[in-house]
C-alpha positions in Angstrom: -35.0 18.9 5.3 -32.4 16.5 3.7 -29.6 15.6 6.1 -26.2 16.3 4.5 -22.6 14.5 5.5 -19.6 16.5 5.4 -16.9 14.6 3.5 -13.9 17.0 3.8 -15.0 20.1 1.7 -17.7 18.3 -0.1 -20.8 17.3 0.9 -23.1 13.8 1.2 -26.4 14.7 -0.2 -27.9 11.1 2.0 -26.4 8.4 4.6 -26.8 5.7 1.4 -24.0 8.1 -0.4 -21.6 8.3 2.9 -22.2 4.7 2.9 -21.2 4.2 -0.9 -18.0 6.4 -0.7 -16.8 4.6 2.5 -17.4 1.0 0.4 -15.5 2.4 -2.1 -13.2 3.8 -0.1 -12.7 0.0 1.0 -12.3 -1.6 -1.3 -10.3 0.1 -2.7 -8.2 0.1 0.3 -8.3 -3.6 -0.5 -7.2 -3.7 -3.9 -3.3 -5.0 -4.8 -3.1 -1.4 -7.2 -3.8 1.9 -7.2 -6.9 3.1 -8.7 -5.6 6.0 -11.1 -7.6 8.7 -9.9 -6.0 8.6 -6.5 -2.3 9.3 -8.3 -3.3 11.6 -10.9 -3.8 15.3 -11.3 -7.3 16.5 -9.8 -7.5 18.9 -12.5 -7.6 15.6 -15.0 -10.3 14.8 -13.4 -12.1 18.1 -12.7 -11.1 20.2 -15.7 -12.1 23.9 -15.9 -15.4 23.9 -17.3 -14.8 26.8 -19.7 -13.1 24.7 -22.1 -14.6 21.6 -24.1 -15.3 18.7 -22.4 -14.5 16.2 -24.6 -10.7 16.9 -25.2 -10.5 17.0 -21.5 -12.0 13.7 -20.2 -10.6 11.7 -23.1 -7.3 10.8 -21.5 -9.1 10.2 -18.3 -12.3 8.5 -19.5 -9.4 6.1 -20.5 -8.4 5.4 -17.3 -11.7 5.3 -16.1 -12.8 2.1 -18.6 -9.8 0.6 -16.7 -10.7 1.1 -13.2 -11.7 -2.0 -10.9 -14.3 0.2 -9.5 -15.8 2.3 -12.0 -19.0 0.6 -11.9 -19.0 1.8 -7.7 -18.1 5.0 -8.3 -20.4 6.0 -11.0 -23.4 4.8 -8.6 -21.6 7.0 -5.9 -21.8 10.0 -8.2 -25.4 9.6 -9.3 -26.4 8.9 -5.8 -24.5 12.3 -4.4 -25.6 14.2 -7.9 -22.3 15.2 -8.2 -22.6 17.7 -10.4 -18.8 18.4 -11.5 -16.2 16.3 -13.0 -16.1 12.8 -14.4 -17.3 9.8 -12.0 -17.1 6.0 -13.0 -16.0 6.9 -16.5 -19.1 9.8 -17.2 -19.2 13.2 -16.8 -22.1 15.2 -15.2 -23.9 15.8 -18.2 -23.5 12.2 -19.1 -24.7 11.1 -15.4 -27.7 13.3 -15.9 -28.8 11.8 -19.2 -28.3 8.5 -18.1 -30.4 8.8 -14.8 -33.6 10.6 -17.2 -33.0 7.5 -19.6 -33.5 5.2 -16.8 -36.4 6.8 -15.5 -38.1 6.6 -19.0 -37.5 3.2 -19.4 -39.0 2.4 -15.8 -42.0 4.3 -16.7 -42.5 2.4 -19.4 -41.9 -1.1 -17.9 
């Protein structure tokens, strides 16, 4: 059985994901601004998934392209499989595809 880490209501899927989100979590702790995410509506970031993505996440994907650590958080997201809302500038569906391309092209490496 896979251990799991409670993070307030969410989970950690491994102890490498609790790890990423605490590094994260310092630096941005460290950095002289804010990362937007941390000011902004959780519903910009998590929009109801009844409606169309891509009108959603445009405003925010934005933001995301902007972010100091996009790059951590999107490794976060596909190392917890988030499976909701957008992470280091993708959303799920985007996370997904990206993970199956990798794992084609390391198959045929």
């Amino acid at each position: 059985m896979m251990s799991t880490y409670v993070r307030g209501v969410s989970v950690f899927i491994s102890a490498e994901a609790k790890n990423l989100w605490n590094r994260m979590n310092e630096v941005i702790d460290e950095l002289p601004q804010t990362v937007s995410c941390r000011e902004s509506d959780p519903d910009a970031w998590f929009p109801d998934e009844d409606r169309p993505m891509a009108s959603d996440y445009t405003q925010v994907k934005k933001l995301c392209r902007a972010c100091p650590i996009q790059t951590m958080c999107l490794e976060y997201a596909i190392t917890n499989q988030e499976q909701h809302g957008l992470w280091g500038g993708l959303t799920a569906r985007e996370r997904i595809n990206l993970v199956r391309t990798k794992k084609r092209h390391q198959k045929q490496a």
